[in-house]
PDB file with one MODEL, atoms N, CA, C and O in Angstrom:
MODEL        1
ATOM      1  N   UNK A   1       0.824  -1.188   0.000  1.00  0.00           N
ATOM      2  CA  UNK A   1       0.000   0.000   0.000  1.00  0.00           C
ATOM      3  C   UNK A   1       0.873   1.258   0.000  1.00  0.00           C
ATOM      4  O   UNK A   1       0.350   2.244  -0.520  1.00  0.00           O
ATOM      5  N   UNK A   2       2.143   1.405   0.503  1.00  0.00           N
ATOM      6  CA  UNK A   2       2.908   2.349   0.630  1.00  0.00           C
ATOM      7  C   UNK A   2       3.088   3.140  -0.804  1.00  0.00           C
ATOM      8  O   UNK A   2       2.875   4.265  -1.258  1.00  0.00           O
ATOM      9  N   UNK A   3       3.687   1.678  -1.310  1.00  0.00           N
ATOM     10  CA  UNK A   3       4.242   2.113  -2.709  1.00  0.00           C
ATOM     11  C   UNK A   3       2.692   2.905  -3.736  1.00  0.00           C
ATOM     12  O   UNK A   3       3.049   3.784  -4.520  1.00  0.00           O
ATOM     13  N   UNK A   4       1.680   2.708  -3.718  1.00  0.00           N
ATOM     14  CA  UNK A   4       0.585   3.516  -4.167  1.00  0.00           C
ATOM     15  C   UNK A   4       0.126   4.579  -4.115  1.00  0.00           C
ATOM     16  O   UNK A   4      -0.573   5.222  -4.898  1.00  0.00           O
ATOM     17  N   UNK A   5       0.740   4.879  -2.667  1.00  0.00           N
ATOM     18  CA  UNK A   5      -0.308   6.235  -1.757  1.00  0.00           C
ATOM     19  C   UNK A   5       0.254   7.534  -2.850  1.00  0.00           C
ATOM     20  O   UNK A   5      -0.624   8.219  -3.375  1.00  0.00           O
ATOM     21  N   UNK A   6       1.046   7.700  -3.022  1.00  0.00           N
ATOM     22  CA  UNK A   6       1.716   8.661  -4.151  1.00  0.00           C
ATOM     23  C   UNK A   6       1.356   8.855  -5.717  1.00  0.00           C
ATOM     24  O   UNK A   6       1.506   9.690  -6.609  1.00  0.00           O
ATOM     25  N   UNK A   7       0.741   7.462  -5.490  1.00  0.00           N
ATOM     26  CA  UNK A   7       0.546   7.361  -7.134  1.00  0.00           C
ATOM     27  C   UNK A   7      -0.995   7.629  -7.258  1.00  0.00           C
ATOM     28  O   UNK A   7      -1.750   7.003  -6.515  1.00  0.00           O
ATOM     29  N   UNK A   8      -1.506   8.549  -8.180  1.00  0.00           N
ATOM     30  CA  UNK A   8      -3.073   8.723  -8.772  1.00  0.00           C
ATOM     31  C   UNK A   8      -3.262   7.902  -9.219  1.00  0.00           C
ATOM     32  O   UNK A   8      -2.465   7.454 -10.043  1.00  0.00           O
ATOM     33  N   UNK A   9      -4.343   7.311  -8.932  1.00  0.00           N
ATOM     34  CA  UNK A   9      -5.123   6.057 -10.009  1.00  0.00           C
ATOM     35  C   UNK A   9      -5.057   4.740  -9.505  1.00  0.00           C
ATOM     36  O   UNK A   9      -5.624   3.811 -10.081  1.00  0.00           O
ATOM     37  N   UNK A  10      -4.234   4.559  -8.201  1.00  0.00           N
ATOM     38  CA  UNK A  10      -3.579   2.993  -7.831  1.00  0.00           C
ATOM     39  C   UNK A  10      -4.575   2.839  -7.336  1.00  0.00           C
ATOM     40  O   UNK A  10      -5.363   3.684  -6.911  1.00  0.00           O
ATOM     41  N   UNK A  11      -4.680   1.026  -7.345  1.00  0.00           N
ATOM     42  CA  UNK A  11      -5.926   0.144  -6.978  1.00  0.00           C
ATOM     43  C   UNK A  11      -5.168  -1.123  -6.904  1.00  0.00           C
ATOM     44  O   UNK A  11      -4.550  -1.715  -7.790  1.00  0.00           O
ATOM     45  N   UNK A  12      -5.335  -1.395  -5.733  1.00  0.00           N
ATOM     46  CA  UNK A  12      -5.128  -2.824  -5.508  1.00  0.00           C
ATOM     47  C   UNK A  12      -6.032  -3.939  -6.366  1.00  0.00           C
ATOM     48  O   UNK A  12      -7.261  -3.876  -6.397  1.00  0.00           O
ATOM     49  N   UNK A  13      -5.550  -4.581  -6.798  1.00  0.00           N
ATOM     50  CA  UNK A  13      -6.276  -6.053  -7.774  1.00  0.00           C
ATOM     51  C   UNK A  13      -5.343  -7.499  -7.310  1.00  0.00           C
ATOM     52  O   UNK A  13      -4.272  -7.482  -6.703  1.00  0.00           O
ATOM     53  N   UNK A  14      -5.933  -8.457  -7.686  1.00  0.00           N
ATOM     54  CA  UNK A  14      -5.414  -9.742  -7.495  1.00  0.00           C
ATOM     55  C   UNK A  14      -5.559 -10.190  -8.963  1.00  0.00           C
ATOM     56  O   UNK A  14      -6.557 -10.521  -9.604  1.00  0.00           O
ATOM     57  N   UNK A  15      -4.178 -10.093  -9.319  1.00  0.00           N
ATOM     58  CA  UNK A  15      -4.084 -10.354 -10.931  1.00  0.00           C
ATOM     59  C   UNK A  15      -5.421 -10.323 -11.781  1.00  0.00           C
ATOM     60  O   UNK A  15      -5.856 -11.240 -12.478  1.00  0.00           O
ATOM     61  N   UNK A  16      -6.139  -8.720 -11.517  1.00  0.00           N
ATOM     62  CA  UNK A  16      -6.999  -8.661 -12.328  1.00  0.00           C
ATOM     63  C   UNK A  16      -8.566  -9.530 -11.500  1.00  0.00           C
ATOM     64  O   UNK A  16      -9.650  -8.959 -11.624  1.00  0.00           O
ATOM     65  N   UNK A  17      -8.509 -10.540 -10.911  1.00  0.00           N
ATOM     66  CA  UNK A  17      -9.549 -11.199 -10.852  1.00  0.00           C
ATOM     67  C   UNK A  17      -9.523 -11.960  -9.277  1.00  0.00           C
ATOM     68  O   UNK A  17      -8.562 -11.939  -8.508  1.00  0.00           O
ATOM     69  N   UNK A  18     -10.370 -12.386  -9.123  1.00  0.00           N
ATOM     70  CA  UNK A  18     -10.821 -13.249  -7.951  1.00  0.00           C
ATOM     71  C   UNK A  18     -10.895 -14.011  -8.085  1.00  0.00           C
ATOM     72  O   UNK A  18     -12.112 -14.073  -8.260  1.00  0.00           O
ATOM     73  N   UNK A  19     -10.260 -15.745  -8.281  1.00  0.00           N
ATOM     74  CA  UNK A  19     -10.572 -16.958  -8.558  1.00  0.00           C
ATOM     75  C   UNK A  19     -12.279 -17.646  -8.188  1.00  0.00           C
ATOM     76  O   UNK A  19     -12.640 -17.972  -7.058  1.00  0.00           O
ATOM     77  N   UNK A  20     -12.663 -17.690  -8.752  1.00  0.00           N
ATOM     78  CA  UNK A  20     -14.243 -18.582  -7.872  1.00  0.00           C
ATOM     79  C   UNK A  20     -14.262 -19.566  -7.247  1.00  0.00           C
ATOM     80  O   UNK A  20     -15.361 -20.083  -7.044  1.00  0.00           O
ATOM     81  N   UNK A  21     -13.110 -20.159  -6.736  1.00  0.00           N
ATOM     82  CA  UNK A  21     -13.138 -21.038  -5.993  1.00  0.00           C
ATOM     83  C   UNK A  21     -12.272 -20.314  -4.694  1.00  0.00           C
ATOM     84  O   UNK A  21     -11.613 -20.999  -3.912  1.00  0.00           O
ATOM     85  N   UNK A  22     -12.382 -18.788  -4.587  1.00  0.00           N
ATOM     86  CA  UNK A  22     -12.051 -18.392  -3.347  1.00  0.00           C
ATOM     87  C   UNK A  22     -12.834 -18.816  -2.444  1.00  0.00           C
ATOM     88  O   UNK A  22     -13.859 -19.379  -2.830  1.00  0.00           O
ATOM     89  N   UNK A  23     -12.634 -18.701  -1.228  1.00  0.00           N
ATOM     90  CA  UNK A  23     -13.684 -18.393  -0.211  1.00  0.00           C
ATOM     91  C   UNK A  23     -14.471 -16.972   0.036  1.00  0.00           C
ATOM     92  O   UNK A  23     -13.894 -15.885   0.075  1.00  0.00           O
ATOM     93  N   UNK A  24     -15.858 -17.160   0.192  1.00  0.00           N
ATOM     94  CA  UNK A  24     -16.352 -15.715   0.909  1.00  0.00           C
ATOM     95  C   UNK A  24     -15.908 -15.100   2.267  1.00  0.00           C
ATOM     96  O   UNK A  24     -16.198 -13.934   2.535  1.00  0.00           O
ATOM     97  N   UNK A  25     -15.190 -15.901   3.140  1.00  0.00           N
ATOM     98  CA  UNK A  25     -14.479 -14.913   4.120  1.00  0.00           C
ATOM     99  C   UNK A  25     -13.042 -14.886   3.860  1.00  0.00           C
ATOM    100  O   UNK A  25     -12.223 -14.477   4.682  1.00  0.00           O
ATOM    101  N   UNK A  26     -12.766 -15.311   2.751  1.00  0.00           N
ATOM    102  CA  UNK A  26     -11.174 -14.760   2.025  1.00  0.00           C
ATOM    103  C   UNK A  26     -11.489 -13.309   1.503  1.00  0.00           C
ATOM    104  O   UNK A  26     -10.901 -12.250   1.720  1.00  0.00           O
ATOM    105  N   UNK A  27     -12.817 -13.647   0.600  1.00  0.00           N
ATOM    106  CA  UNK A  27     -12.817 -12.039   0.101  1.00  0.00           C
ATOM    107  C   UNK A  27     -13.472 -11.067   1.117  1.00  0.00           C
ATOM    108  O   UNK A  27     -13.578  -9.965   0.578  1.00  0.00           O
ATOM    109  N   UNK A  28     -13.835 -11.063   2.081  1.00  0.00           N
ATOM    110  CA  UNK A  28     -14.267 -10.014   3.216  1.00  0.00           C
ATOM    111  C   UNK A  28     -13.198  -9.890   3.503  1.00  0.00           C
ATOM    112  O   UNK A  28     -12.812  -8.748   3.255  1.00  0.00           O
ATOM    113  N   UNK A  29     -12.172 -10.754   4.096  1.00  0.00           N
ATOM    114  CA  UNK A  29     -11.214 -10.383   4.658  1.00  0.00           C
ATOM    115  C   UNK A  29     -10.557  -9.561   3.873  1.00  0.00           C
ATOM    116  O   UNK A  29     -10.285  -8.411   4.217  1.00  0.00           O
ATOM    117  N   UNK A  30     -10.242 -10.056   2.765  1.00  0.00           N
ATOM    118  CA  UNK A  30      -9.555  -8.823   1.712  1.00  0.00           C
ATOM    119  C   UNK A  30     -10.023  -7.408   1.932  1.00  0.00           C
ATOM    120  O   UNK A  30      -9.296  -6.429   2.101  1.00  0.00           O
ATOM    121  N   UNK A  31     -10.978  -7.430   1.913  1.00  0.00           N
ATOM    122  CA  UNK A  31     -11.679  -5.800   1.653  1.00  0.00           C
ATOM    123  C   UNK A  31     -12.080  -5.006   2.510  1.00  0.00           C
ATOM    124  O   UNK A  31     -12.562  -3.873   2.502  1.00  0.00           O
ATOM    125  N   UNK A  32     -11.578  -6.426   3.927  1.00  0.00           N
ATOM    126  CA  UNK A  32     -11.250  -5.558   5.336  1.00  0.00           C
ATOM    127  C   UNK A  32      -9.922  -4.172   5.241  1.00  0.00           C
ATOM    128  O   UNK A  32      -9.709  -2.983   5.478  1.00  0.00           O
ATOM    129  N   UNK A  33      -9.201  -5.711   4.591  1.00  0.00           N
ATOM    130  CA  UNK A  33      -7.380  -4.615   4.902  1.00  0.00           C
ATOM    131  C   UNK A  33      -7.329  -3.761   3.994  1.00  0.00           C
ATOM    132  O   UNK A  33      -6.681  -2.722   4.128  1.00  0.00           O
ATOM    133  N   UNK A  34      -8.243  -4.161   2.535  1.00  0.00           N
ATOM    134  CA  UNK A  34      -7.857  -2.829   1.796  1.00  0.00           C
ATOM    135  C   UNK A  34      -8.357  -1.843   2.842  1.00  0.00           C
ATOM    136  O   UNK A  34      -7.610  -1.206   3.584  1.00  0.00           O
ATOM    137  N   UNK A  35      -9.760  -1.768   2.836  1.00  0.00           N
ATOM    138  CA  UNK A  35     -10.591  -0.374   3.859  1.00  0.00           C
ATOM    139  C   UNK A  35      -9.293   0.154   4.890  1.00  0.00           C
ATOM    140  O   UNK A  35      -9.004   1.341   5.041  1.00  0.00           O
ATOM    141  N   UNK A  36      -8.698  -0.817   5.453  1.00  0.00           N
ATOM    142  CA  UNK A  36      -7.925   0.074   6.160  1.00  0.00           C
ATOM    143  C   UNK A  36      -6.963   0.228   6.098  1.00  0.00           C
ATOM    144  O   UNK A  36      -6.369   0.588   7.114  1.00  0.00           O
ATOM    145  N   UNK A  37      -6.163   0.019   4.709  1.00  0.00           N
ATOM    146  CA  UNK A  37      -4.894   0.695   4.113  1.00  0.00           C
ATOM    147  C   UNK A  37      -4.403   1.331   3.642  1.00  0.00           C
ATOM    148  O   UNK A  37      -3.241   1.725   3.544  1.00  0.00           O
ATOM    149  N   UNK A  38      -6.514   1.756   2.772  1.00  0.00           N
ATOM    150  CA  UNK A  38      -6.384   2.742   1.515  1.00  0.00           C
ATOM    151  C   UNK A  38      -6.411   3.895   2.346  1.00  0.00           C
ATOM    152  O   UNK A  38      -5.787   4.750   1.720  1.00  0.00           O
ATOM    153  N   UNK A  39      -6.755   4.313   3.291  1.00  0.00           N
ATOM    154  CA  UNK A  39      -7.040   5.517   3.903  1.00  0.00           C
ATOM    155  C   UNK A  39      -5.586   6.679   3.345  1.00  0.00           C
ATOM    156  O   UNK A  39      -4.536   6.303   3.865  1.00  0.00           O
ATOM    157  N   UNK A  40      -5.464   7.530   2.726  1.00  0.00           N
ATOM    158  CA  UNK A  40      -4.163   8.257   2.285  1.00  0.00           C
ATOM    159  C   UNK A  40      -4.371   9.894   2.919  1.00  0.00           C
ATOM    160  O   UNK A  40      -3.497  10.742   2.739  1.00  0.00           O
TER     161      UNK A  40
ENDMDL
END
């Protein structure tokens, strides 16, 4: 996240996509830490 905060336009992705055979509390969890990384 560091390396982004500087940069306009950055967005965290997982090579583009989300596998479908993730789990649903893999992806909450994900979008826990983004919420509290993106804060700049």
């Amino acid at each position: 996240m560091n390396i982004g905060k500087d940069c306009r336009g950055f967005f965290m992705a997982v090579r583009n996509h989300i596998p479908p055979n993730t789990p649903v509390e893999s992806c909450l969890y994900y979008n826990q830490v983004y919420e509290e990384l993106s804060k700049r």
